[in-house]
N, CA, C and O atoms as a CHARMM CRD file, in Angstrom:
* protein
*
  228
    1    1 UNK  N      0.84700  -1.19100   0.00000 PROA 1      0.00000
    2    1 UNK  CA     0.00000   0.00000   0.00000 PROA 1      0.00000
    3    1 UNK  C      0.88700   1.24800   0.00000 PROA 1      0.00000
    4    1 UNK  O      1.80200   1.47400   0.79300 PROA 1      0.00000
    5    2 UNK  N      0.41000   2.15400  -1.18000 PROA 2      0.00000
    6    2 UNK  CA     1.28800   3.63200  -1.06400 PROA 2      0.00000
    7    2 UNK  C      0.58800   4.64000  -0.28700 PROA 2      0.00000
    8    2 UNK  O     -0.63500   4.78200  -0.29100 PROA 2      0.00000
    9    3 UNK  N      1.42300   5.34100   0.38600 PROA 3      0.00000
   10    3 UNK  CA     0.41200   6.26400   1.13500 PROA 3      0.00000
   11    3 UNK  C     -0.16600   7.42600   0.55700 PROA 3      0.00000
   12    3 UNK  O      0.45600   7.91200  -0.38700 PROA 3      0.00000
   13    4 UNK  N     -0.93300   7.82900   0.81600 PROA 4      0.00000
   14    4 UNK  CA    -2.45200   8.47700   0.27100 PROA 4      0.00000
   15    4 UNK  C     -1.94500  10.23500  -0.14000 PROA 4      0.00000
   16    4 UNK  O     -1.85000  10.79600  -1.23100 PROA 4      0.00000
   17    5 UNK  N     -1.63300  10.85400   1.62500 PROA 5      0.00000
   18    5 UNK  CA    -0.86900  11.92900   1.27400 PROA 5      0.00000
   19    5 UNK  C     -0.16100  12.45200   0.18500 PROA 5      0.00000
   20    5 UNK  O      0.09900  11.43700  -0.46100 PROA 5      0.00000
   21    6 UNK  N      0.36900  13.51800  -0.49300 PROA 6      0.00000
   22    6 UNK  CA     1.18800  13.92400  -1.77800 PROA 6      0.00000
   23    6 UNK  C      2.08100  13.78200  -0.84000 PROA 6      0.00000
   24    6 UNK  O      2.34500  12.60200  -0.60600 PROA 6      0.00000
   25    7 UNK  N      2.67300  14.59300  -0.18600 PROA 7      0.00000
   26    7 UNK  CA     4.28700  14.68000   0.32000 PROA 7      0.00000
   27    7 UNK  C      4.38900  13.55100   0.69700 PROA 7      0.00000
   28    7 UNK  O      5.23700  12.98300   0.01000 PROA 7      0.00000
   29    8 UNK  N      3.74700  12.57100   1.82800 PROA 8      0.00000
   30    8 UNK  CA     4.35800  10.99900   1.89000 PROA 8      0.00000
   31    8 UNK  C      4.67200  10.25900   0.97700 PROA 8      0.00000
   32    8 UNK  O      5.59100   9.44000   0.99100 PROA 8      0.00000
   33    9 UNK  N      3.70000  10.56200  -0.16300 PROA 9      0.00000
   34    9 UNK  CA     3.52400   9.96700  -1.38800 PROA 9      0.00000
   35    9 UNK  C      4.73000  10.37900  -2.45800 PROA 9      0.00000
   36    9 UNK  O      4.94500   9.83500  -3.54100 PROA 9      0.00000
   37   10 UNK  N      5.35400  11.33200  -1.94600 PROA 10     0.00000
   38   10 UNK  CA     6.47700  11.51100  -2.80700 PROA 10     0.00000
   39   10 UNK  C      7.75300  11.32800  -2.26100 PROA 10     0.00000
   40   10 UNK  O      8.82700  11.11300  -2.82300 PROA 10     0.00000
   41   11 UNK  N      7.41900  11.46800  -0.87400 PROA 11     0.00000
   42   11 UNK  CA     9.09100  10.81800  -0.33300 PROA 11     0.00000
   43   11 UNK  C      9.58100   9.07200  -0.24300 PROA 11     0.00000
   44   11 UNK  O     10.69600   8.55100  -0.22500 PROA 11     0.00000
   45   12 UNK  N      7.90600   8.37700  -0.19000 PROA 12     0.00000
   46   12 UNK  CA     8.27800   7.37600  -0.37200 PROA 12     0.00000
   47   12 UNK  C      8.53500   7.05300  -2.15100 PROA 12     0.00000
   48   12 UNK  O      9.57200   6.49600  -2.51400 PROA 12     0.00000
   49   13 UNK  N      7.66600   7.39800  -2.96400 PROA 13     0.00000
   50   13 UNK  CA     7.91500   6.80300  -4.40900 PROA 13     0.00000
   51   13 UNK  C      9.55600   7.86900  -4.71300 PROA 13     0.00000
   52   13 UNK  O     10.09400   7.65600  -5.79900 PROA 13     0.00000
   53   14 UNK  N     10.02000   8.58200  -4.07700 PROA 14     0.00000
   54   14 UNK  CA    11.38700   8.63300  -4.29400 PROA 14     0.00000
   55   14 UNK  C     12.76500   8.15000  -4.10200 PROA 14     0.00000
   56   14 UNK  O     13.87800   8.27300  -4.61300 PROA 14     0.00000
   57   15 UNK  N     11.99300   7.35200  -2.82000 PROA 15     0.00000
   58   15 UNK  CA    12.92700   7.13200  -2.38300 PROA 15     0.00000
   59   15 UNK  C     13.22100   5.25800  -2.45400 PROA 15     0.00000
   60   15 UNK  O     14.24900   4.61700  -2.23700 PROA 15     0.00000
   61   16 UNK  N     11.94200   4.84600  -2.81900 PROA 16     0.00000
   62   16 UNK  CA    11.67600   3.72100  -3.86700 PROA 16     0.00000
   63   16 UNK  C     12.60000   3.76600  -5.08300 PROA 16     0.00000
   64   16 UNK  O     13.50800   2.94200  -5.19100 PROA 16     0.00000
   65   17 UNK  N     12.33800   4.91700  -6.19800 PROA 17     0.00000
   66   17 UNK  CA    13.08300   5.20000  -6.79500 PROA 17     0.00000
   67   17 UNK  C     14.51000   5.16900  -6.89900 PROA 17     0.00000
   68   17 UNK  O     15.14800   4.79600  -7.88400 PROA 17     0.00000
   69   18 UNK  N     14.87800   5.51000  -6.01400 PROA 18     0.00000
   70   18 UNK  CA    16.25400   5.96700  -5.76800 PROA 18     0.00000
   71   18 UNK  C     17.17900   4.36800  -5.36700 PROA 18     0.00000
   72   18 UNK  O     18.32000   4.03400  -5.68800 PROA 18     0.00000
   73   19 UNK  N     16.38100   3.81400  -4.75000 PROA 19     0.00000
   74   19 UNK  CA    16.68200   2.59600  -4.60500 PROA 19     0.00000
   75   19 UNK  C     16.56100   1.21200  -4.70500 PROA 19     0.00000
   76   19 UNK  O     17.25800   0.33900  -4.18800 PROA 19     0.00000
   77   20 UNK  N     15.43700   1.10500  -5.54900 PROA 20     0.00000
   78   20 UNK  CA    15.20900  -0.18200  -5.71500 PROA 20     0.00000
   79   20 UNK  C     14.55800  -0.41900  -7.06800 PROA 20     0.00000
   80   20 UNK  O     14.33000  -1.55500  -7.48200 PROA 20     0.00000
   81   21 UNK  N     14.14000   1.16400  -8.03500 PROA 21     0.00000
   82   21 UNK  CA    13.78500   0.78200  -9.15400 PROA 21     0.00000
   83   21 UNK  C     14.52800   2.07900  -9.87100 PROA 21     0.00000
   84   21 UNK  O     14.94600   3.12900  -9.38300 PROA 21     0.00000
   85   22 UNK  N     14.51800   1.49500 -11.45100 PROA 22     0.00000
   86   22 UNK  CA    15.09000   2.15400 -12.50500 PROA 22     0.00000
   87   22 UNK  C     14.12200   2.80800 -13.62600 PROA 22     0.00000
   88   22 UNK  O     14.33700   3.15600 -14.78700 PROA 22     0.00000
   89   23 UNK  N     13.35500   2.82400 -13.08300 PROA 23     0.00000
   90   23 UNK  CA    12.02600   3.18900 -13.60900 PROA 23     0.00000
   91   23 UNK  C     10.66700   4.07300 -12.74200 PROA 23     0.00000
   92   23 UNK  O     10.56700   3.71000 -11.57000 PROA 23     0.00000
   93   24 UNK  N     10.00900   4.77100 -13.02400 PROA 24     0.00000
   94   24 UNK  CA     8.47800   4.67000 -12.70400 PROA 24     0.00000
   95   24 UNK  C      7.95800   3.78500 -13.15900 PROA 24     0.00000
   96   24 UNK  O      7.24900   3.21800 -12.32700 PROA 24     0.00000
   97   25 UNK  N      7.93600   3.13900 -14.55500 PROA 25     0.00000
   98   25 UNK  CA     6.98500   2.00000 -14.53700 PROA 25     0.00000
   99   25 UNK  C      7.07300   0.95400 -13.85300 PROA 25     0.00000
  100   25 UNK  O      6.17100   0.37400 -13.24700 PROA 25     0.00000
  101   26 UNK  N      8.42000   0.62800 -13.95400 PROA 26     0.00000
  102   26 UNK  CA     8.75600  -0.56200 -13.13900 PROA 26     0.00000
  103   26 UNK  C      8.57900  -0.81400 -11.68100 PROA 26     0.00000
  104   26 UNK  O      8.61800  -1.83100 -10.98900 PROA 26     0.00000
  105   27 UNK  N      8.32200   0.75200 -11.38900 PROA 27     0.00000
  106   27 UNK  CA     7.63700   0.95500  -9.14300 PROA 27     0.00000
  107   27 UNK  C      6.18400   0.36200  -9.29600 PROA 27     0.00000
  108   27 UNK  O      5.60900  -0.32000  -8.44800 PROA 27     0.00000
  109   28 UNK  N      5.60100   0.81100 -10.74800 PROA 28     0.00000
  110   28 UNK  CA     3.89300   0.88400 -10.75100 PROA 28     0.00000
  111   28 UNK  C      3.96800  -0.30400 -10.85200 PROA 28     0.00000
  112   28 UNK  O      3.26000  -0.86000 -10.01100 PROA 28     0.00000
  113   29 UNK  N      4.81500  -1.37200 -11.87400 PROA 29     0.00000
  114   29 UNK  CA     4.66800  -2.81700 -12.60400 PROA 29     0.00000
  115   29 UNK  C      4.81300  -3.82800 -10.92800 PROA 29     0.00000
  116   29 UNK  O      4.14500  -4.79100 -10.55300 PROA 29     0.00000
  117   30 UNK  N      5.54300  -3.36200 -10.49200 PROA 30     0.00000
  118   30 UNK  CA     6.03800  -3.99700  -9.35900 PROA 30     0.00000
  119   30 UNK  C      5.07100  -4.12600  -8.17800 PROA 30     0.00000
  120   30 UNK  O      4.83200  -5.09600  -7.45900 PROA 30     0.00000
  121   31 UNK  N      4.51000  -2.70300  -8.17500 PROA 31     0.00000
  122   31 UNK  CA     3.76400  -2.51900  -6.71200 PROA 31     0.00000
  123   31 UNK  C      2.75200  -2.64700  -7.21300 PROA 31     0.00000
  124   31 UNK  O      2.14300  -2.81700  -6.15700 PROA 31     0.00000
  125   32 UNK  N      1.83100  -2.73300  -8.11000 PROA 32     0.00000
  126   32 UNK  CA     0.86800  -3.00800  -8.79100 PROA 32     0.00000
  127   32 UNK  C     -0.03200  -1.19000  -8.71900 PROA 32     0.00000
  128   32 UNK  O     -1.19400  -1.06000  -8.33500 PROA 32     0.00000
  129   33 UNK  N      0.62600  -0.32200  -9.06100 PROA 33     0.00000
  130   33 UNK  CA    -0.68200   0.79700  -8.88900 PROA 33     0.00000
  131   33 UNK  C     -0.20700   1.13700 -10.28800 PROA 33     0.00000
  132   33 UNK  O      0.71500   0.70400 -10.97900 PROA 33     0.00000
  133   34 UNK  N     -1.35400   2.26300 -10.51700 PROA 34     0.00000
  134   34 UNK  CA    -1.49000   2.93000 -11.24100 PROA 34     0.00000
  135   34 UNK  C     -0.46000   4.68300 -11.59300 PROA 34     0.00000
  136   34 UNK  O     -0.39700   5.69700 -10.89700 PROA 34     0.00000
  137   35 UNK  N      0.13900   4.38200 -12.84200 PROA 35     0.00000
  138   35 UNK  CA     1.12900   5.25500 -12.96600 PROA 35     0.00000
  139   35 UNK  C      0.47500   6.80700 -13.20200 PROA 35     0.00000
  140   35 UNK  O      1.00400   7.91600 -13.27500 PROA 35     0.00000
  141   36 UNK  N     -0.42300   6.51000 -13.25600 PROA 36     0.00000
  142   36 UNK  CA    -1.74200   8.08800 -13.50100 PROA 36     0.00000
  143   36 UNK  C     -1.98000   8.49300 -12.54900 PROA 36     0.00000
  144   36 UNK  O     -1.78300   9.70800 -12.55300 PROA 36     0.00000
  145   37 UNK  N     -2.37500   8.08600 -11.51200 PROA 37     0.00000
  146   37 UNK  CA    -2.97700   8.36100 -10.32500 PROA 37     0.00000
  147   37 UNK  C     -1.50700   8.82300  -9.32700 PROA 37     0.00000
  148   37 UNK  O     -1.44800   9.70700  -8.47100 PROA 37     0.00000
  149   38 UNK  N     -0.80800   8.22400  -9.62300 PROA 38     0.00000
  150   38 UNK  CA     0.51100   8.36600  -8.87900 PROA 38     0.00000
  151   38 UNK  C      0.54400  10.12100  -9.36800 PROA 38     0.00000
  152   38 UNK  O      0.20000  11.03000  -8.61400 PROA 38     0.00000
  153   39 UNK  N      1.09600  10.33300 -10.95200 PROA 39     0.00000
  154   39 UNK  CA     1.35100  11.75300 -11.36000 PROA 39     0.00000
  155   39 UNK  C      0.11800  12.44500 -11.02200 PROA 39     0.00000
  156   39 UNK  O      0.28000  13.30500 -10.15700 PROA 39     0.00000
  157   40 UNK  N     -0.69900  12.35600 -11.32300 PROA 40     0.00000
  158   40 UNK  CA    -2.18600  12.99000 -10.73800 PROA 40     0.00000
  159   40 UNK  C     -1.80900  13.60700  -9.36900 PROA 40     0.00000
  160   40 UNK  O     -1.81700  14.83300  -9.25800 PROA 40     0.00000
  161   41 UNK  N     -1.45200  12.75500  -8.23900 PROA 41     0.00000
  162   41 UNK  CA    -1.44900  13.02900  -6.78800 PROA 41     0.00000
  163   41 UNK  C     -0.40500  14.28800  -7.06500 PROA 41     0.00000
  164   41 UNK  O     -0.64700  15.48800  -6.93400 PROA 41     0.00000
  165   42 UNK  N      0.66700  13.73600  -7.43200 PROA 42     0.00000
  166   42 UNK  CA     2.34400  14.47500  -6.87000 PROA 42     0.00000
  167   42 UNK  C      1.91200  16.01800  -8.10800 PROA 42     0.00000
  168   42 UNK  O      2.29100  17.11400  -7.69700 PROA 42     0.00000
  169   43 UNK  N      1.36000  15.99600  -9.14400 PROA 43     0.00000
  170   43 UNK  CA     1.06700  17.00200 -10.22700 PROA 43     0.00000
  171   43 UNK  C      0.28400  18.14700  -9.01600 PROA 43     0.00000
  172   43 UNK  O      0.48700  19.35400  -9.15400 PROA 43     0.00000
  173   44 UNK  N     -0.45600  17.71600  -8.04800 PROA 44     0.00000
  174   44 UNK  CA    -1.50400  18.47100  -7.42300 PROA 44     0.00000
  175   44 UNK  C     -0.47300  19.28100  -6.61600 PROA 44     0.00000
  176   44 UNK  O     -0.72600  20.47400  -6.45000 PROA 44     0.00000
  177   45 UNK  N      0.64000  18.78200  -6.10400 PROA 45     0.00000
  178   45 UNK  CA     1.77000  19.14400  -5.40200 PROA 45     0.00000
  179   45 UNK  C      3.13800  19.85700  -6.44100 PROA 45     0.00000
  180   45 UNK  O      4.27500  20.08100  -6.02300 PROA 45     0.00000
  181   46 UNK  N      2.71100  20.07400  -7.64300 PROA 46     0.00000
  182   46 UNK  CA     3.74900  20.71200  -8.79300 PROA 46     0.00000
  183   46 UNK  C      4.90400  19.42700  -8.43200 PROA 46     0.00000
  184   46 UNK  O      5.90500  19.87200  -7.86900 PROA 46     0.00000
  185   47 UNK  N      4.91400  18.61100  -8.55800 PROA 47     0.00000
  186   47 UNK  CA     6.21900  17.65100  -8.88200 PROA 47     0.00000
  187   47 UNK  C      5.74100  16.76500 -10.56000 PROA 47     0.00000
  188   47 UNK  O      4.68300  16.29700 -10.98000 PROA 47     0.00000
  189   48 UNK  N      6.58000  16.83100 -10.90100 PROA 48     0.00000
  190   48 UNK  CA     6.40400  16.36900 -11.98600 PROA 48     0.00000
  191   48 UNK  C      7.41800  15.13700 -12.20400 PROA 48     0.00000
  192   48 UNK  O      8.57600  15.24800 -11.80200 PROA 48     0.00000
  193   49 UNK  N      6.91000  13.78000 -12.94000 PROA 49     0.00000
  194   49 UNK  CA     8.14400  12.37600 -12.97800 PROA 49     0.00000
  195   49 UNK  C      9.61000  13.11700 -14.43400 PROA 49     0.00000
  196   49 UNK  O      9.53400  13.57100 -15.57600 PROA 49     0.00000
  197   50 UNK  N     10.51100  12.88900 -13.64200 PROA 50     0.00000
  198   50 UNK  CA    11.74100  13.42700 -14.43300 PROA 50     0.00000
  199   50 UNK  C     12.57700  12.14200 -15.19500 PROA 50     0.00000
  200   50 UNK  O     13.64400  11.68300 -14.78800 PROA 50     0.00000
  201   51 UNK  N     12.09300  11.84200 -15.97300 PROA 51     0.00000
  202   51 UNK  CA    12.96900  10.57000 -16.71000 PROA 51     0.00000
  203   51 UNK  C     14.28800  10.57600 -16.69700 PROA 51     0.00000
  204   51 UNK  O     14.74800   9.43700 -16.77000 PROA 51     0.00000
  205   52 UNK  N     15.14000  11.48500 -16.62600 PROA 52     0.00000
  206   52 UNK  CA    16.49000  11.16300 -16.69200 PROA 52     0.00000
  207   52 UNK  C     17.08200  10.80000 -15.48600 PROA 52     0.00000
  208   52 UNK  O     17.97800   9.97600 -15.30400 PROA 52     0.00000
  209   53 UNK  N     16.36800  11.64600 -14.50500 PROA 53     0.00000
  210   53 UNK  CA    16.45600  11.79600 -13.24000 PROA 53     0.00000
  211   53 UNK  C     15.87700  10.65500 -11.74700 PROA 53     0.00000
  212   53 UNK  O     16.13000  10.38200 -10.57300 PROA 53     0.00000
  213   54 UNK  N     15.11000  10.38300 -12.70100 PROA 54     0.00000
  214   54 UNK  CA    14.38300   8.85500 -12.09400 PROA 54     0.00000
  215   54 UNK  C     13.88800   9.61600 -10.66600 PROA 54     0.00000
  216   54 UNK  O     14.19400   9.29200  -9.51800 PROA 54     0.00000
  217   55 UNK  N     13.37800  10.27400 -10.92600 PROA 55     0.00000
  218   55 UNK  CA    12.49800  11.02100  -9.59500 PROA 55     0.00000
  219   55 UNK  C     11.26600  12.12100 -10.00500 PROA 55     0.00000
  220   55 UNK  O     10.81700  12.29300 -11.13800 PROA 55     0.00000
  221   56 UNK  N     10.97700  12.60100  -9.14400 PROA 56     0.00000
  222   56 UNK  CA     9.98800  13.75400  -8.93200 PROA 56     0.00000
  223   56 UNK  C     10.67400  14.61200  -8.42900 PROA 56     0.00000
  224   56 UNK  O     11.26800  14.48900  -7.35800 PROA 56     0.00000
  225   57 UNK  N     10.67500  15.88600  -9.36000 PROA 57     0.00000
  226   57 UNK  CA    10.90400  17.43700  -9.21300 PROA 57     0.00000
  227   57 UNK  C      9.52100  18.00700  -9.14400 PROA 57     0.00000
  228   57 UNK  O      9.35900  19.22100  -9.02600 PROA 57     0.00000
């Protein structure tokens, strides 16, 4: 389960990121959610997914 909050919601899918996947899809493929709803949440919070960067700015 990801947590609901934007800011929890972005320190954990970063920090997911940062360490255990090489991808956003591969966090969504893995954890089973939805890669829309994820940017949806963190978009409401101006972070946007950075492909090179493998995070949220």
């Amino acid at each position: 389960m990801i947590p609901n909050d934007p800011v929890m919601l972005l320190s954990f899918v970063n920090l997911k990121l940062r360490d255990f996947y090489d991808s956003l899809d591969a966090l969504c493929d893995d954890l089973d959610v939805d890669r829309s709803e994820i940017e949806a949440k963190l978009s409401a919070i101006n972070y946007t997914y950075n492909n090179e960067r493998n995070q949220f700015v």
